[in-house]
C-alpha positions as CSV (number, residue, x, y, z in Angstrom):
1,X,0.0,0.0,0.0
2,X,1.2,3.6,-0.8
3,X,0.7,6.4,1.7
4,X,0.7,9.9,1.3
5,X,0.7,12.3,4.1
6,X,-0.3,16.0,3.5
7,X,-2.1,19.1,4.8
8,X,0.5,20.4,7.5
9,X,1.6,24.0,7.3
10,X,2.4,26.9,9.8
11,X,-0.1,27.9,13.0
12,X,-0.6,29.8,15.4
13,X,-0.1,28.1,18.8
14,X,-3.5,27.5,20.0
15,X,-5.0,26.9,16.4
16,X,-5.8,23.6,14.1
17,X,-5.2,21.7,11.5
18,X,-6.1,18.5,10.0
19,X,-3.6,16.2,8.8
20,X,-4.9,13.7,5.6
21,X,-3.2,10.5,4.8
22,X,-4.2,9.1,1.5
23,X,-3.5,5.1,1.3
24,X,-3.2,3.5,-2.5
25,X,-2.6,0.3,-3.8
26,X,-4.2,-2.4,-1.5
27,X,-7.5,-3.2,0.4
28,X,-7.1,-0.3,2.8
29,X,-9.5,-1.0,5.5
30,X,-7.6,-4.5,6.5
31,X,-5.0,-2.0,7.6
32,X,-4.0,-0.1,10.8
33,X,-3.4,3.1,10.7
34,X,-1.0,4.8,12.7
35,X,0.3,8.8,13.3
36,X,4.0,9.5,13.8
37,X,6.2,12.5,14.6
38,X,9.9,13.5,14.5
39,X,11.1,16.7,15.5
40,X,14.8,17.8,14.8
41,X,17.5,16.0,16.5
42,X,14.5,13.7,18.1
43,X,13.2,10.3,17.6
44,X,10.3,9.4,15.5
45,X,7.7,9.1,18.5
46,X,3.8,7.5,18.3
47,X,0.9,10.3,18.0
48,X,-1.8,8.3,17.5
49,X,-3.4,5.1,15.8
50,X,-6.8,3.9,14.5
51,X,-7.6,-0.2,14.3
52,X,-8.5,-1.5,11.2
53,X,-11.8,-3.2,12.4
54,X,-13.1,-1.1,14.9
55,X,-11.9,2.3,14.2
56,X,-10.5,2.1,18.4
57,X,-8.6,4.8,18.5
58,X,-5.5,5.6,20.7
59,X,-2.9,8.5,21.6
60,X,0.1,9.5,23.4
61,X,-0.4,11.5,26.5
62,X,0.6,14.9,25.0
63,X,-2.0,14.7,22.5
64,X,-4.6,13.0,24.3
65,X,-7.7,15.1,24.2
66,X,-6.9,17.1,21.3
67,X,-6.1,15.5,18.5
68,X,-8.3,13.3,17.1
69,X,-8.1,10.4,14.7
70,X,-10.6,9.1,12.4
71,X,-10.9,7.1,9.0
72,X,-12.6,6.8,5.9
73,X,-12.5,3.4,4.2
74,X,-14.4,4.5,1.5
75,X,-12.0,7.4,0.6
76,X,-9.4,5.6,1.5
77,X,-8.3,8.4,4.0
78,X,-7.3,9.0,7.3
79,X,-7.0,12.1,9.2
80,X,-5.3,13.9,12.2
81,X,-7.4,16.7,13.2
82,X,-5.4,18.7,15.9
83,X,-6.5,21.5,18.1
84,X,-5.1,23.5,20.8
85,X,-1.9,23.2,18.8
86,X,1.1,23.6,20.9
87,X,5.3,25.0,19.7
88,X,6.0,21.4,21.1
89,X,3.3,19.9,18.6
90,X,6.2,21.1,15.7
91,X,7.6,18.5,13.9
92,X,7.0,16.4,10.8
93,X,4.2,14.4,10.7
94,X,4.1,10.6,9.1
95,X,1.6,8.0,8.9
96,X,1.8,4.3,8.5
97,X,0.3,1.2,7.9
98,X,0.5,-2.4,8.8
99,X,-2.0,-5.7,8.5
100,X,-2.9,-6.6,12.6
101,X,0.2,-4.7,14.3
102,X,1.1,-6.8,17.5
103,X,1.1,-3.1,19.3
104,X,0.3,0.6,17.7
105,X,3.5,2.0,19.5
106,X,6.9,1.4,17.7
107,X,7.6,2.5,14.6
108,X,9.2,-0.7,13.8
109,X,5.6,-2.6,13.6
110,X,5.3,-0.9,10.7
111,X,5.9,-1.3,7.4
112,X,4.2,1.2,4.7
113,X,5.0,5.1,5.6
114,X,3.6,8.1,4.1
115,X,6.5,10.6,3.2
116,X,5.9,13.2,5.7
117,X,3.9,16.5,6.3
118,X,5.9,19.1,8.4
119,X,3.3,21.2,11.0
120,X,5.3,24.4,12.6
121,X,3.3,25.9,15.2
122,X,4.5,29.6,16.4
123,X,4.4,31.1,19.6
């Protein structure tokens, strides 16, 4: 499956955006979906993720309670809607996809990723 990430752009802290990730190729419902970041000199870390079966969502800490993820099967699309953006929210933005991942966290469970959306939020 082929994944492609886009919408980010430059905020205002304390405004929105809504991340896309567009998924090609393959059956993309049979897939989890999850949301990554990396911020300069920092490790790719887990956002958020959204089951294939279910649509259960889950999220880091930080972003717990205002981001929110949700999917489209029929589109083929998922998004990242995030609110009450933060300066520490700034980073680029990646989603991926894997077929029944043993755990949404690493990075490493999967294996198709989008190429990246960069979000800069401002103080």
């Amino acid at each position: 499956v082929q994944l492609q990430a886009f919408g980010g752009g430059l905020v205002q802290a304390g405004g929105s955006l809504r991340l896309s990730c567009l998924a090609s190729g393959r059956t993309f419902s049979n897939y989890d979906i999850g949301w990554f970041r990396q911020a300069p000199g920092k490790e790719r870390e887990f956002v958020g993720a959204i089951s294939w079966n279910r649509g259960t969502t889950f999220y880091t800490d930080s972003v717990e309670g205002r981001f929110t993820i949700s999917r489209d099967n029929n589109k083929n699309t998922v998004f990242l809607q995030m609110s009450s953006l933060e300066p520490e929210d700034t980073a680029v933005y990646y989603c991926a996809a894997e077929t029944g991942v043993a755990s949404y966290f690493p990075p490493f469970q999967y294996t198709y990723w989008g190429q990246g959306t960069q979000v800069t939020v401002s103080s």
